[in-house]
C-alpha positions as CSV (number, residue, x, y, z in Angstrom):
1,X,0.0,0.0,0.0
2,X,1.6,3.5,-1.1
3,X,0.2,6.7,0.7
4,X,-0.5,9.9,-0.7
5,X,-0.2,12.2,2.4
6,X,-2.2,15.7,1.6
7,X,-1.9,18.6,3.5
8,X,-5.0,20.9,3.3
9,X,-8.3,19.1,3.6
10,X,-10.0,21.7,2.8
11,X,-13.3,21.6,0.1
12,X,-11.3,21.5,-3.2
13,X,-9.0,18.7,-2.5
14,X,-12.0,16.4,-1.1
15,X,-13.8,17.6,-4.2
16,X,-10.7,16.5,-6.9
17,X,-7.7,14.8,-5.8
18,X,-9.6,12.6,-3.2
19,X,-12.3,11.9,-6.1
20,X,-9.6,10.7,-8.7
21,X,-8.1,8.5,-5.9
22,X,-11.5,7.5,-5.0
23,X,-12.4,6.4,-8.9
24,X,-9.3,4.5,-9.0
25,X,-9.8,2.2,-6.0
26,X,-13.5,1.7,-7.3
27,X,-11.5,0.3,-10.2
28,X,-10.3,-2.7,-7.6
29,X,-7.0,-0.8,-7.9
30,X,-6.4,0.0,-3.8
31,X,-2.6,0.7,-4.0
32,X,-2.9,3.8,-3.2
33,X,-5.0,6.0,-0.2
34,X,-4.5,9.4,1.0
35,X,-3.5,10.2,4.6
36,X,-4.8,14.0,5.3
37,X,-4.3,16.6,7.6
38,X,-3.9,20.8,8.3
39,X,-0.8,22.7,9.2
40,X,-3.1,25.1,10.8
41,X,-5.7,24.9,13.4
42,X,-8.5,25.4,10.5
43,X,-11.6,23.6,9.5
44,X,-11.6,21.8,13.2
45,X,-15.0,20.8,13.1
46,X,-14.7,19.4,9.6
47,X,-11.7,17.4,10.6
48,X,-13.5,16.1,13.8
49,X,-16.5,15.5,11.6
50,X,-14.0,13.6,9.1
51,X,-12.6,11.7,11.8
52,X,-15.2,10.4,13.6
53,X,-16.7,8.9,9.8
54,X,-13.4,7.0,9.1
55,X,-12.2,9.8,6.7
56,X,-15.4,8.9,4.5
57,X,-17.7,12.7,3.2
58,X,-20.6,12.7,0.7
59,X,-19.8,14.5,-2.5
60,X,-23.0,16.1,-4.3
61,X,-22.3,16.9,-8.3
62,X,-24.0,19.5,-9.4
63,X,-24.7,19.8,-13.5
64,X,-24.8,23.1,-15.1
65,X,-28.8,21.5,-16.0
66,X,-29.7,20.9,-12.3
67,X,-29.4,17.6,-12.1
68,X,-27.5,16.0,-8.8
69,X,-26.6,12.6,-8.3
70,X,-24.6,11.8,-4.7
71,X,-20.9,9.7,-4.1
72,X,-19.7,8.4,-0.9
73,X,-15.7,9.3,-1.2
74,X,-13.8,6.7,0.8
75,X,-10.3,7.3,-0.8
76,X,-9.2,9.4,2.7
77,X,-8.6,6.3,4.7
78,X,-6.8,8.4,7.8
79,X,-7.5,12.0,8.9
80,X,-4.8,13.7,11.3
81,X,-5.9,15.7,13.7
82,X,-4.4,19.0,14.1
83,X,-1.6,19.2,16.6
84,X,1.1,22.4,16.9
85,X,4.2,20.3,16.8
86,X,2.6,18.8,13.8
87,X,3.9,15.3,15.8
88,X,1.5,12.9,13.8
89,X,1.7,14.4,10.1
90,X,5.5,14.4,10.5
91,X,5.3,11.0,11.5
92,X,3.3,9.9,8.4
93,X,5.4,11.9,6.4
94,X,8.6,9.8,7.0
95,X,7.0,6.9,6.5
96,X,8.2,4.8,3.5
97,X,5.0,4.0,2.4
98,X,4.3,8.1,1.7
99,X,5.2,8.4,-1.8
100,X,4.0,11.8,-2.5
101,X,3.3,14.5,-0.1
102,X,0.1,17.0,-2.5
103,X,-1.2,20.2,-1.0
104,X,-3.8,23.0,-1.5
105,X,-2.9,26.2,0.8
106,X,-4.6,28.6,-1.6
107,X,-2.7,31.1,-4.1
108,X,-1.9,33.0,-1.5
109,X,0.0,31.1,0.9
110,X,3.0,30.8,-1.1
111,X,4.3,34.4,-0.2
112,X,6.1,34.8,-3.6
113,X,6.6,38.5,-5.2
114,X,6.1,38.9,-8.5
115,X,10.2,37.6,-9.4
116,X,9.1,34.8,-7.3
117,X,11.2,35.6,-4.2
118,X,9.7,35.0,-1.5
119,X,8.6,38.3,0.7
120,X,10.0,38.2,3.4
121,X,9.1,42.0,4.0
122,X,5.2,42.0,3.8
123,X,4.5,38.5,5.6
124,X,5.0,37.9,9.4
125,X,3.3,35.1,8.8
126,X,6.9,34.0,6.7
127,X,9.6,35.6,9.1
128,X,7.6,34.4,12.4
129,X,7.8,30.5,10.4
130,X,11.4,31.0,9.8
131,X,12.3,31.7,13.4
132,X,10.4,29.0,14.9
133,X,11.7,26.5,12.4
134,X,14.9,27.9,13.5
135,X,14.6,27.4,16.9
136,X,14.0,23.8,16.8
137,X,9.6,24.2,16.1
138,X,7.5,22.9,13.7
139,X,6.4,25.4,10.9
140,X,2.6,26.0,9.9
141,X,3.6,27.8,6.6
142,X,3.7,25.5,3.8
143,X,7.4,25.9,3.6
144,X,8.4,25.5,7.3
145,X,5.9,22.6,7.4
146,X,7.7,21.1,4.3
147,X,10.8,21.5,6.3
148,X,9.5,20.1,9.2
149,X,8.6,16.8,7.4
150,X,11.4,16.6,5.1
151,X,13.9,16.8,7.6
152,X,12.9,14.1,9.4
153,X,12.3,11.7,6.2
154,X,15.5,12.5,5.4
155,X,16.9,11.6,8.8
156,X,14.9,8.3,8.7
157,X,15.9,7.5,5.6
158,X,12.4,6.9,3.8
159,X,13.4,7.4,0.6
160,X,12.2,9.8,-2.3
161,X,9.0,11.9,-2.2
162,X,7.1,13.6,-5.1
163,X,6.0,17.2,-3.5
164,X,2.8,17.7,-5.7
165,X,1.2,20.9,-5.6
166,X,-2.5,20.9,-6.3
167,X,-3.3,24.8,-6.1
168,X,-4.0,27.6,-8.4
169,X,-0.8,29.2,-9.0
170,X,0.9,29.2,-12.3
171,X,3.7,26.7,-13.0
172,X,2.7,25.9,-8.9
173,X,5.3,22.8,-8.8
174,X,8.5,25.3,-9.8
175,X,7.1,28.0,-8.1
176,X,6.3,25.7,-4.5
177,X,9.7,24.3,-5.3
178,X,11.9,27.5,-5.2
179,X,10.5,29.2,-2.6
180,X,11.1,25.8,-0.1
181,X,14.4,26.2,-1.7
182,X,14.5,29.9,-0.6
183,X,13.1,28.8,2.6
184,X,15.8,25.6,3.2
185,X,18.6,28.6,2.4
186,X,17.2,31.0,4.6
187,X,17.7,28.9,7.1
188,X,21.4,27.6,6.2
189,X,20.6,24.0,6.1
190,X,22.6,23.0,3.1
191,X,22.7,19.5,3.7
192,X,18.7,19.7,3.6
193,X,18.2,21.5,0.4
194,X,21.2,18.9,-1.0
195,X,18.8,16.4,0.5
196,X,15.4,18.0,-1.2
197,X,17.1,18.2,-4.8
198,X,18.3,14.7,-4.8
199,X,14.8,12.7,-3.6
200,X,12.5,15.0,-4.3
201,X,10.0,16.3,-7.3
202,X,8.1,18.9,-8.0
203,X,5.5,18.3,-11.1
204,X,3.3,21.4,-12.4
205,X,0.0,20.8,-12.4
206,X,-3.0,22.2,-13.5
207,X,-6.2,21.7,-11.5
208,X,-9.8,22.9,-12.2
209,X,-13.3,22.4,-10.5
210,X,-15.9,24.7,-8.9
211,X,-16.6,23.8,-5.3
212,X,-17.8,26.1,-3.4
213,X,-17.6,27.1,0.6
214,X,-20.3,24.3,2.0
215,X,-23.4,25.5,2.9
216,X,-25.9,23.8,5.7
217,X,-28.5,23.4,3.1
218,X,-25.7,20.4,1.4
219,X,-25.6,18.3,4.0
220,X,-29.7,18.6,4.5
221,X,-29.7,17.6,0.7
222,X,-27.5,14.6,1.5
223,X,-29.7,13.3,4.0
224,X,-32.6,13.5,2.1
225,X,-31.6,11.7,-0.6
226,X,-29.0,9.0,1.2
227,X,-30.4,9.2,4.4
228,X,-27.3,9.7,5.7
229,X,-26.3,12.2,8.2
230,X,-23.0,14.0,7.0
231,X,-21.6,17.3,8.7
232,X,-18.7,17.1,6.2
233,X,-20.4,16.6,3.0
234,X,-19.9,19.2,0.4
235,X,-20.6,20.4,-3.2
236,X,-19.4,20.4,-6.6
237,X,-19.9,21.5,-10.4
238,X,-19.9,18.2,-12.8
239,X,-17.0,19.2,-14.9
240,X,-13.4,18.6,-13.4
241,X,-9.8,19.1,-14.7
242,X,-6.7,17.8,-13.3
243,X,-3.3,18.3,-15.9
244,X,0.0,17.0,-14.3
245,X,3.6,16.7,-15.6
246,X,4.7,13.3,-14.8
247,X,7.6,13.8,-13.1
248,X,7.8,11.4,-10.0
249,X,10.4,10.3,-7.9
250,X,8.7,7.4,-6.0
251,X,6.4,6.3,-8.4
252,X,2.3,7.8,-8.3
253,X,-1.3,5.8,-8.8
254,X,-2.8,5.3,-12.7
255,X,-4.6,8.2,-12.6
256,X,-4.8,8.4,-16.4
257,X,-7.4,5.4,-15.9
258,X,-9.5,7.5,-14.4
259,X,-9.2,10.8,-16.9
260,X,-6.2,12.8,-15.3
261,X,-4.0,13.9,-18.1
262,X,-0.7,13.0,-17.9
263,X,1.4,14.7,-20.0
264,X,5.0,16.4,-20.4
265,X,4.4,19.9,-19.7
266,X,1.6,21.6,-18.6
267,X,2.0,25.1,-19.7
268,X,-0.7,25.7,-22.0
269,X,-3.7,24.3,-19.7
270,X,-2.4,26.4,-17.0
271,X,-2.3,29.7,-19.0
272,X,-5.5,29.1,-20.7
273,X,-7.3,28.1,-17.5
274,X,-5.6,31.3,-15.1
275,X,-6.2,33.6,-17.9
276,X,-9.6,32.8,-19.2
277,X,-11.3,30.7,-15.9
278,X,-9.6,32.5,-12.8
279,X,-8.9,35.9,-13.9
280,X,-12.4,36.1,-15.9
281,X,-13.9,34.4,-11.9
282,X,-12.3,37.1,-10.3
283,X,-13.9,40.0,-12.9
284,X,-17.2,38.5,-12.1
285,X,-16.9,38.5,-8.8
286,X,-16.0,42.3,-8.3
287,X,-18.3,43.1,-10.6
288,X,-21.4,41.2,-9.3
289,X,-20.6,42.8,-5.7
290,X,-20.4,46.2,-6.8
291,X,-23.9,45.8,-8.8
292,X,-25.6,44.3,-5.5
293,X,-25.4,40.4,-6.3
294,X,-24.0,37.9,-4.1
295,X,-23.1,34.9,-6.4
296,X,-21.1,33.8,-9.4
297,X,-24.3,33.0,-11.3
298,X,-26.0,36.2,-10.9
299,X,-23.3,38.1,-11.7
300,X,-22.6,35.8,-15.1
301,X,-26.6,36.0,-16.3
302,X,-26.0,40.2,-15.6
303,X,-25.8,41.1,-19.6
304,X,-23.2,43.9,-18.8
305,X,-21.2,41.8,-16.5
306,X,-21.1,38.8,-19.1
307,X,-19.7,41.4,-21.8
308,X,-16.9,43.0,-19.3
309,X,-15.7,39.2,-19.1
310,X,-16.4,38.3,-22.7
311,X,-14.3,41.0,-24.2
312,X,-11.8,40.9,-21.2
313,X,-11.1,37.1,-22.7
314,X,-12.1,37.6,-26.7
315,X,-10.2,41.0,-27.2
316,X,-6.8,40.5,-24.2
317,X,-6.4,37.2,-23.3
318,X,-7.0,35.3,-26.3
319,X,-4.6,37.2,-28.8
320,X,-1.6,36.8,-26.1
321,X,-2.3,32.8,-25.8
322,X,-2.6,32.0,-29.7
323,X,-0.6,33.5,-31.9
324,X,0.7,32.7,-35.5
325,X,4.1,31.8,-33.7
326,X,3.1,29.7,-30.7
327,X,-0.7,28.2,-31.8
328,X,-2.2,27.3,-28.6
329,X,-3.4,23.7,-28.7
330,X,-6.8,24.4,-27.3
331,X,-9.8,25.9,-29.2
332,X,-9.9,28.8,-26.9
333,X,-13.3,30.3,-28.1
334,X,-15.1,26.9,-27.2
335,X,-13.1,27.3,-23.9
336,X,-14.1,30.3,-23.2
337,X,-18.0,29.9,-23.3
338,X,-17.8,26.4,-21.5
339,X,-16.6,28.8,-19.0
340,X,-19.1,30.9,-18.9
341,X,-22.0,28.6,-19.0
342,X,-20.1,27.1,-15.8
343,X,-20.4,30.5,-14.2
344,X,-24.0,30.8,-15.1
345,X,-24.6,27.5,-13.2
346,X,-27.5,28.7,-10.7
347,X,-27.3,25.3,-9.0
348,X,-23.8,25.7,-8.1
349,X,-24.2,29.1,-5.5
350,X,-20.9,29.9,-5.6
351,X,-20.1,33.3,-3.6
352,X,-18.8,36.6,-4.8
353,X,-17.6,36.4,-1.1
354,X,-15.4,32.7,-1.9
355,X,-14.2,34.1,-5.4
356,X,-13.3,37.7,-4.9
357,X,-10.8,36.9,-1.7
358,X,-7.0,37.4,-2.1
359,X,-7.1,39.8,-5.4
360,X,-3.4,40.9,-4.6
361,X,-2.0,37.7,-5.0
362,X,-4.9,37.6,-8.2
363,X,-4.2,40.4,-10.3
364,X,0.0,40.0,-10.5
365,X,-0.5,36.4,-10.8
366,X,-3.2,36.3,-13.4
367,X,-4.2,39.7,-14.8
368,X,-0.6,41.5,-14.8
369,X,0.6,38.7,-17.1
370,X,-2.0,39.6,-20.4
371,X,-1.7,43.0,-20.0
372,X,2.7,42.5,-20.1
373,X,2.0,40.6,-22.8
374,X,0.0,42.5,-24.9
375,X,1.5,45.5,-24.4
376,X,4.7,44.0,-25.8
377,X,2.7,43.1,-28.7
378,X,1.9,46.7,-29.3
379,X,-1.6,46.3,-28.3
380,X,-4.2,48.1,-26.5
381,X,-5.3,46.9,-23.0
382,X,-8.6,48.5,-22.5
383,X,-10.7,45.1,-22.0
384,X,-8.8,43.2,-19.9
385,X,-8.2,47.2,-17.8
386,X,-11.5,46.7,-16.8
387,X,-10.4,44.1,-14.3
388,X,-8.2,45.8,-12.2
389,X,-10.6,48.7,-12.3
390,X,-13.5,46.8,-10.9
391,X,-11.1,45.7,-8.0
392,X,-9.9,49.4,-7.4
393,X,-14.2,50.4,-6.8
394,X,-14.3,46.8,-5.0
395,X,-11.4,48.0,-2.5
396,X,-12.9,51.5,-1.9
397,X,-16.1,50.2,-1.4
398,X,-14.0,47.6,1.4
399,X,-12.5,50.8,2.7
400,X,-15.8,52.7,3.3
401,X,-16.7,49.8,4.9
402,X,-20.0,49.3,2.6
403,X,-18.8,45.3,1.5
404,X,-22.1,43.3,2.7
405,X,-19.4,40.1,3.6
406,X,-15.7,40.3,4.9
407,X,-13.3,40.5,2.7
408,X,-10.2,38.1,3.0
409,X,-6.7,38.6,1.5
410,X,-3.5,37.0,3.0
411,X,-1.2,39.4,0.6
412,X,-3.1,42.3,1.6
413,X,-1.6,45.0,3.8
414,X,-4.6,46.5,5.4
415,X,-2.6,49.9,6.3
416,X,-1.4,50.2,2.1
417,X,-5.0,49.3,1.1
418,X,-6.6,52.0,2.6
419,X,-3.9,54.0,2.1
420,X,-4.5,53.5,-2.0
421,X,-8.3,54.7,-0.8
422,X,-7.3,57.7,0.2
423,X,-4.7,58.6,-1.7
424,X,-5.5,62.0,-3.9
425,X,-5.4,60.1,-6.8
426,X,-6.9,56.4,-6.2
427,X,-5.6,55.6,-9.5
428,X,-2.1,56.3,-9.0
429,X,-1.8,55.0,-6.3
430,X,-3.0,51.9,-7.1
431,X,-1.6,51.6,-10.7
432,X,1.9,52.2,-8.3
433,X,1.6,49.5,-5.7
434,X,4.5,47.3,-6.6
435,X,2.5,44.3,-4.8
436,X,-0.2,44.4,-7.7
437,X,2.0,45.3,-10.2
438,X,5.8,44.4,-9.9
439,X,8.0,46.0,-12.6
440,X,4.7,47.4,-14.4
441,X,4.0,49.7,-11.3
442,X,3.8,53.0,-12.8
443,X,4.1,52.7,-16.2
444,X,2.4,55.4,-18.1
445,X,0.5,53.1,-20.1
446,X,-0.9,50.7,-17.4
447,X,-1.9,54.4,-15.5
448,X,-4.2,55.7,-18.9
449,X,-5.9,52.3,-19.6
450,X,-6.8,52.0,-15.6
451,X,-7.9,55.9,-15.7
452,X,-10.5,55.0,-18.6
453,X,-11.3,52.0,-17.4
454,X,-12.1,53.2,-13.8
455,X,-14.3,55.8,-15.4
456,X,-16.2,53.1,-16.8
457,X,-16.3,51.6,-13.9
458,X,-17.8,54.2,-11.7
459,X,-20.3,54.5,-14.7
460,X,-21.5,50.9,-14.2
461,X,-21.8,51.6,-10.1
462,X,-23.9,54.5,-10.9
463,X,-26.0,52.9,-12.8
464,X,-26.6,50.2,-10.7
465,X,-27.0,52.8,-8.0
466,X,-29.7,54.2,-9.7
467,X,-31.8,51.5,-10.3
């Protein structure tokens, strides 16, 4: 039996990577199960509710046409509970039998600026990991709680591990990869990071599924129609994505039996899917809150708010990702609208609250990149502008206090946000913040498309306003 340990049980990974496990042992094939567990103290009553089932959670799959059908996921066959010293995930981690230690701690949690160093400087969260990793502690980011497990399979002597990264961050295996090496140096453990980049791999991956924050109303569902009681039962769209180099050190399950793509590189799937699914989610989102909607679905069957993402993706992000010198493989305009008719998916009640979160580590990592791109091409940027100038309204709406949900962001500093706000120009300000915008902060062309796009922007808000 080989073990794929998983830190982050959070929603998406019971929805996807647990599911593709699941399918595969269905097949008869059982090699492989997933151990599971937090670095943080989150999600406590999901874990308990996890534990006390055997790892076992209902999955309800939603179809964009209404129609749900109900799957009892059983590939989870031990849940850690949480513990500070992280004593019992270390323990499973240096056990020979983990083959590949996967993760989801959001796009966030990787602390990387936009040259992919990690930021020391604006995270606490980082420094404070790195001194009690130092001083002999476990750490609860996921590099100091990569450390924490490494070192000791290294001391035991388990053998290689495959370090599999299962969020949304572009090329997330590199990425993951060189800021634990950043981490590992930071530290001065050389014979650790000699250790990581002899038995260990880091495959880019490229994962995709809607499942949104559960609600109580899913688990009443799920006892209606299985009679089962299920506090940790959860939601999901039909359609599901996973893309994965295969690059493993210690060998992985048959996923491609079970639809996972294995393939050599990943780099097109990930563009198109951050570019025209995340970034378009994230448009959306802002939007529908700042015209008085609270889900996904509203805010995709809004005419005007459609448009803002159709151009966004027909006029920016499409002529960057197929061109006459690099043909993208997909058919991007058939990608495109499956996208939207995913986000137009009233069944699914996905949250503007769940999508619009953490828009400073969104808009370098998935809206800065078209508009680079096409202004090396000598293009215009005006629709995919519109973006970053719904999130400027979104934030001064935050700042005024007028959000109707709190508003989460692990890259944003509070004190520069509202600082932005009150700035004399707004637009500046924020077309400056070198968080957002890395080497583009400032530049005279990134200022005059936000400047006409904002304008629009506080159109549409009037409008709305006035209604």
């Amino acid at each position: 039996m080989s073990t794929m340990l998983h830190l982050g049980l959070g929603s998406f990974h019971r929805a996807h990577q647990a599911l593709y496990v699941h399918q595969l042992r269905q097949t008869g094939d059982t090699r492989w199960s997933i151990t599971g567990g937090n670095l943080r103290p989150d999600m406590l009553d999901t874990i308990a509710a996890l534990q006390a089932q055997g790892g076992a959670y209902t999955l309800e799959t939603i179809t964009p046409q209404g129609e749900r059908s109900y799957t009892r996921i059983e590939s989870i066959q031990r849940v850690i509970p949480y513990q500070d010293d992280l004593a019992p995930l270390i323990a499973a981690g240096t056990d020979p039998a983990t083959r590949i230690i996967s993760f989801t701690v959001t796009e966030a949690g990787y602390y990387l600026d936009a040259q992919d160093r990690l930021d020391w400087a604006t995270f606490p969260d980082l420094r404070n990991d790195l001194a009690a990793v130092k001083a002999g502690g476990a750490g609860h980011t996921i590099y100091g709680g990569l450390v924490s497990l490494l070192r000791a399979r290294a001391a035991a002597g388990a053998g290689g591990v495959t370090l599999l990264n299962c969020d949304n961050l572009r090329h997330n295996g590199d990425r993951s990869r060189g800021g634990l090496l950043q981490f590992i140096d930071a530290l001065g453990d050389s014979a650790l990071k000699a250790w990581v980049e002899a038995h260990t791999t880091s495959p880019n991956a490229m994962v995709d599924r809607i499942t949104p924050r559960p609600t109580p109303d899913v688990a009443e569902r799920v006892k209606a129609a299985t009679g089962r009681d299920d506090p940790a039962a959860l939601m999901g769209e039909s359609f599901i994505q996973w893309v994965i180099e295969d690059r493993f050190i210690a060998g992985r399950p048959e996923w491609e039996k079970v639809g996972v793509d294995m393939v050599d590189s990943v780099a097109a799937y990930e563009e198109a899917k951050i570019r025209l699914l995340n970034a378009t989610h994230s448009c959306i989102a802002w939007a529908g809150t700042l015209a008085g909607h609270l889900y996904i679905h509203e805010g995709t069957q809004d005419a005007e708010i459609r448009k803002m993402a159709y151009d966004y993706v027909t006029d920016d992000a499409i002529p960057v990702l197929h061109t006459p010198e690099k043909p993208c493989p997909l058919d991007l305009a058939r990608y495109r609208d499956v996208v939207l008719d995913r986000f137009g998916n009233p069944a699914i009640q996905d949250t503007n609250q769940r999508v619009a979160m953490d828009a400073f580590s969104k808009i370098p990592g998935m809206i800065a990149p078209t508009i680079r791109d096409k202004l090396a091409m000598g293009g215009t940027i005006r629709s995919v502008a519109m973006l970053p100038a719904l999130f400027l309204a979104y934030l001064q709406r935050w700042h005024a206090g007028g959000l109707p949900y709190a508003y989460q962001d692990q890259a944003m500093d509070p004190a520069v946000a509202h600082a932005i706000c009150e700035a004399a120009d707004p637009v500046a300000a924020f077309g400056a913040d070198p968080t957002l915008w890395g080497e583009l902060a400032g530049d005279a062309r990134l200022l005059d498309a936000l400047r006409v796009a904002f304008a629009q922007v506080q159109a549409f808000v009037a409008r709305r306003a006035a209604v």
